[in-house]
Backbone bond lengths (Angstrom), bond angles and torsions (degrees), N, CA, C in turn:
res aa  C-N    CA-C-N  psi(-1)  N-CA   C-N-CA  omega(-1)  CA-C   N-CA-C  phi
1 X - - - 1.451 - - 1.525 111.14 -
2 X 1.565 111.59 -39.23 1.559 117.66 -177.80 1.464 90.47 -61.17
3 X 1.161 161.39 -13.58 1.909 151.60 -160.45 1.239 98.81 -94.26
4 X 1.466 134.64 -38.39 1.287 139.17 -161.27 1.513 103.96 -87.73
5 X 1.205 122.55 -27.71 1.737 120.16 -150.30 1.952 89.81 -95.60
6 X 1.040 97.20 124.00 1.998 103.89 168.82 1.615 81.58 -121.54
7 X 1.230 102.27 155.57 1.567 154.34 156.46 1.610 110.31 -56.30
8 X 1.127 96.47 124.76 2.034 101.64 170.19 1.619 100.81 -64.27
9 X 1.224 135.55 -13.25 1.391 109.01 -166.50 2.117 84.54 -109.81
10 X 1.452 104.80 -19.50 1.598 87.47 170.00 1.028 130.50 -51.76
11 X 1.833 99.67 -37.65 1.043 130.02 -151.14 1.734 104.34 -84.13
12 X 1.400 128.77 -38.39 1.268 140.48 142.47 1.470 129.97 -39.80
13 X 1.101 108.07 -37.54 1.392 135.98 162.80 1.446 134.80 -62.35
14 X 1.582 119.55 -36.75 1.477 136.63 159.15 1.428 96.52 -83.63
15 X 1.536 126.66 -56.82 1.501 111.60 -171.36 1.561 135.46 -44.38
16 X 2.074 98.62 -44.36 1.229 121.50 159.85 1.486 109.62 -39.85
17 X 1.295 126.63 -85.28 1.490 140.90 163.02 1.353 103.81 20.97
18 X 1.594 89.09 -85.17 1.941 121.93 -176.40 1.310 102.86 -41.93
19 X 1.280 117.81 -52.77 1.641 112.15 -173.56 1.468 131.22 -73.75
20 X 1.607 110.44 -35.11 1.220 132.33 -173.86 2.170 105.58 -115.57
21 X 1.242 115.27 66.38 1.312 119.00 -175.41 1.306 127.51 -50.31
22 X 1.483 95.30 -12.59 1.573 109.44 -154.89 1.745 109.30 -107.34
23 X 1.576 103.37 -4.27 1.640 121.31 -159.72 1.756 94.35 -60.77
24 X 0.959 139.39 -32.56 1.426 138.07 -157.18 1.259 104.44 -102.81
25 X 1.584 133.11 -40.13 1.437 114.00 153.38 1.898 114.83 -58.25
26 X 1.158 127.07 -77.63 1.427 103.30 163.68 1.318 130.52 -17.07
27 X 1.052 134.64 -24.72 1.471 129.09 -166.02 1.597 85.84 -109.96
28 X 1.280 165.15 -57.64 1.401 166.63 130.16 1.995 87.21 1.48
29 X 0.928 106.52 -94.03 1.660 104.82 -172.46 1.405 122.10 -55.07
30 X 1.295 127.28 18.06 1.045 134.23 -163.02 2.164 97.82 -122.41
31 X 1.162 91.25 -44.06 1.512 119.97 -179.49 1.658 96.97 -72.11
32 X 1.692 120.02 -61.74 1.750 106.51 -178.08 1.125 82.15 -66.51
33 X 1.048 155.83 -104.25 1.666 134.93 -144.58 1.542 129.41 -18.67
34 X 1.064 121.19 -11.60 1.652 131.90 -153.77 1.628 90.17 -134.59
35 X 1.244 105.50 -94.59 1.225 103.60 -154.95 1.908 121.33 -102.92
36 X 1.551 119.98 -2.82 1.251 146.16 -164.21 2.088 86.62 -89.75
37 X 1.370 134.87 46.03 1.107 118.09 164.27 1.220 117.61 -106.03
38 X 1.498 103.82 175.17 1.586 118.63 -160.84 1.471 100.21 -78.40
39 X 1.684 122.98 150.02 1.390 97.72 175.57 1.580 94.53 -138.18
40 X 1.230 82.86 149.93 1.993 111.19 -177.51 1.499 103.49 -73.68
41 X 1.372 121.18 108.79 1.300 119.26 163.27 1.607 124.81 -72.23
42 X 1.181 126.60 -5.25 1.678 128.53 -176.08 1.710 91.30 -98.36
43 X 1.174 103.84 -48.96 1.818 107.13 -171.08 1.371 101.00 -60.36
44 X 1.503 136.02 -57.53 1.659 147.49 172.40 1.950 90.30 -34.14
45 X 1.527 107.62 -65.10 1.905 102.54 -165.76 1.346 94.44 -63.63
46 X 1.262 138.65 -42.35 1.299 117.54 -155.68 1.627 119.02 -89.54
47 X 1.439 120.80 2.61 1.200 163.84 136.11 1.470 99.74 -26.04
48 X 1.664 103.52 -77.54 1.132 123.08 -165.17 1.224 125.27 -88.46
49 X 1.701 126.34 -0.94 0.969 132.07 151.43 1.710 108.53 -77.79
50 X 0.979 119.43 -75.60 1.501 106.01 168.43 1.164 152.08 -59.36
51 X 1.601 96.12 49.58 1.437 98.90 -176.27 1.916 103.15 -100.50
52 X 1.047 117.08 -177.72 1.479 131.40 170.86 1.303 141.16 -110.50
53 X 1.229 120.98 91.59 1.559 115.04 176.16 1.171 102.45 -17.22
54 X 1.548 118.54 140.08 1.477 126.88 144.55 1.418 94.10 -103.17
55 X 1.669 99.82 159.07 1.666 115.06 -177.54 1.499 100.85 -101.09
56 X 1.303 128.31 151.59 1.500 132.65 -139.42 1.566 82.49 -87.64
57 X 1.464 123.94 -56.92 1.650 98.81 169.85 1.503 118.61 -97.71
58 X 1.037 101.75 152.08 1.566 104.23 -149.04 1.893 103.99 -96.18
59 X 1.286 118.34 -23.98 1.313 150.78 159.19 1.819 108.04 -35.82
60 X 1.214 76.86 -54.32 1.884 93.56 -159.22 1.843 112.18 -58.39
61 X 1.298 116.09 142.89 1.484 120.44 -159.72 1.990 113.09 -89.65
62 X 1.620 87.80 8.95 1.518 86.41 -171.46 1.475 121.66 -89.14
């Protein structure tokens, strides 16, 4: 019985699909646009050389 039963939002979800074919390339090109960039390994170390201890309480005058 659990094989037969889909979900209203599955069910919204395959329909969408059907209508909009193209939603998953957009969402792929939408993503290299955002977050799929090239990254600078000297800029990342030099990043990471200059960073700053923080002191575990941050309050404290020492």
């Amino acid at each position: 019985m659990a094989d037969q039963y889909t979900s209203e939002i599955t069910q919204f979800l395959q329909k969408f699909k059907t209508e909009h074919p193209d939603i998953e390339q957009r969402q792929r090109d939408g993503r290299a646009r955002l977050w799929d960039r090239p990254q600078d390994s000297e800029l990342a170390e030099g990043f990471k050389q200059a960073r700053v201890r923080q002191n575990p309480y941050v309050y404290q005058n020492n």
